[in-house]
C-alpha distance (Angstrom), angle and dihedral (degrees) to the residues before:
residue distance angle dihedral
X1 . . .
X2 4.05 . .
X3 3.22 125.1 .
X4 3.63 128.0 -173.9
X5 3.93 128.4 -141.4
X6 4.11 126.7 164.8
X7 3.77 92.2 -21.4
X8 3.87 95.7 -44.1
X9 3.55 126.5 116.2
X10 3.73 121.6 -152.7
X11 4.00 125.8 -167.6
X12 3.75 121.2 -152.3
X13 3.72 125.9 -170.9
X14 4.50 100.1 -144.2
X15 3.99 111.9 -163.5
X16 4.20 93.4 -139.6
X17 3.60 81.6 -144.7
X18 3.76 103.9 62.2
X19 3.54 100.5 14.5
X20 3.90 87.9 -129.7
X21 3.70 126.4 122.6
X22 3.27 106.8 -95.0
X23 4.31 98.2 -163.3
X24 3.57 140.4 29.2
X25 3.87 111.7 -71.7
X26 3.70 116.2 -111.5
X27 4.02 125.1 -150.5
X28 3.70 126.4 -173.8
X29 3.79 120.4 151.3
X30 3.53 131.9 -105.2
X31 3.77 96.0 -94.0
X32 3.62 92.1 69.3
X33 3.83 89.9 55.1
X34 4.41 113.8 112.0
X35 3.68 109.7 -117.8
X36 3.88 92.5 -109.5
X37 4.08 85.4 59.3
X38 3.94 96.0 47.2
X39 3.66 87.1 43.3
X40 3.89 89.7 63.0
X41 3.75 101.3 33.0
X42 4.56 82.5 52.8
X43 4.05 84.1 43.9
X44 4.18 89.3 49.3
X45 3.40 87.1 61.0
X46 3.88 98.5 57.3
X47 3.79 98.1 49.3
X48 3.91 122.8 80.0
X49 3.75 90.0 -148.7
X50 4.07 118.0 94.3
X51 3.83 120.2 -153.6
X52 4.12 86.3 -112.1
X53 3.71 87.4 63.1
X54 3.75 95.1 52.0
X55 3.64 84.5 52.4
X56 3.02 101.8 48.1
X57 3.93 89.6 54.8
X58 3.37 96.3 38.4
X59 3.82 95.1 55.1
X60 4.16 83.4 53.8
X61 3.51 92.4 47.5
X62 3.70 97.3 49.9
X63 4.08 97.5 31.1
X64 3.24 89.9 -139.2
X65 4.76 132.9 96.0
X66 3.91 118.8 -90.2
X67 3.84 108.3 -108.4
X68 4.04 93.1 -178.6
X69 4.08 137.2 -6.3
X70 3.70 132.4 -161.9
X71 3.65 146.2 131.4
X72 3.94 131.7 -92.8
X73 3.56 129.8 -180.0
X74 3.78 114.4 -134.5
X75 3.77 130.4 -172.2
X76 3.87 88.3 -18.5
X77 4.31 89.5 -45.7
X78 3.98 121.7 111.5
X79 3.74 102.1 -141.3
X80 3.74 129.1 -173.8
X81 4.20 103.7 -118.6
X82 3.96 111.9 -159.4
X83 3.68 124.3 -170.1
X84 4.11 109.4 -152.3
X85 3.48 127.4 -179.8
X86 3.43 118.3 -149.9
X87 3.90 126.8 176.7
X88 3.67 106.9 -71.5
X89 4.18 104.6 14.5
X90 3.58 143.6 4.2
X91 3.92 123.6 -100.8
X92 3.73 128.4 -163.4
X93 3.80 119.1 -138.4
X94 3.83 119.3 -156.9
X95 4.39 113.4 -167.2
X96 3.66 127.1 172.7
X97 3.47 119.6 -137.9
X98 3.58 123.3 -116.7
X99 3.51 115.3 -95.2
X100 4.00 126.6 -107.1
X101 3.62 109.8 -91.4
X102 3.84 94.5 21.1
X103 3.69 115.5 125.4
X104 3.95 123.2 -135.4
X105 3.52 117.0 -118.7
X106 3.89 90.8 -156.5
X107 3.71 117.2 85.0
């Protein structure tokens, strides 16, 4: 897991299990970042949707837990990716975050 705090980044390693880091934290700042990661973390900041939301829906979707989250860009798109785990295999659930400006239906 990164987290980001006054232009630091800190990784975590999170047993799912426990819900307890499981490994020393890392910091470095956000200089040291590839472009590919500062793209995302700049493109996080644009959406309205958090990664615990594209859990949460992806978990629904697929009936099954979350074993793993991120973000991946594909053919120019940042998508939420989900691994879920259901009872007999593992399925992979790609959402796009709603755009800036775009209102939720949901209340």
């Amino acid at each position: 897991m990164r987290t980001i705090k006054n232009e630091r980044v800190f990784e975590n390693v999170i047993d799912a299990n426990t819900g307890r880091v499981s490994q020393r934290e890392i910091a470095s700042s956000l200089k040291e970042l590839d472009r590919a990661d500062l793209a995302n973390i700049i493109a996080l900041k644009w959406i309205k949707q958090e990664l615990s939301d594209a859990v949460r829906v992806a978990e629904s979707a697929a009936d099954g837990q979350a074993l793993a989250g991120g973000l991946m860009k594909q053919d120019g798109k940042l998508n939420f990716v989900v691994v879920i785990a259901t009872s007999d295999h593992l399925k992979e659930v790609m959402l796009e975050p709603p755009k800036v400006g775009q209102r939720s239906t949901q209340r």
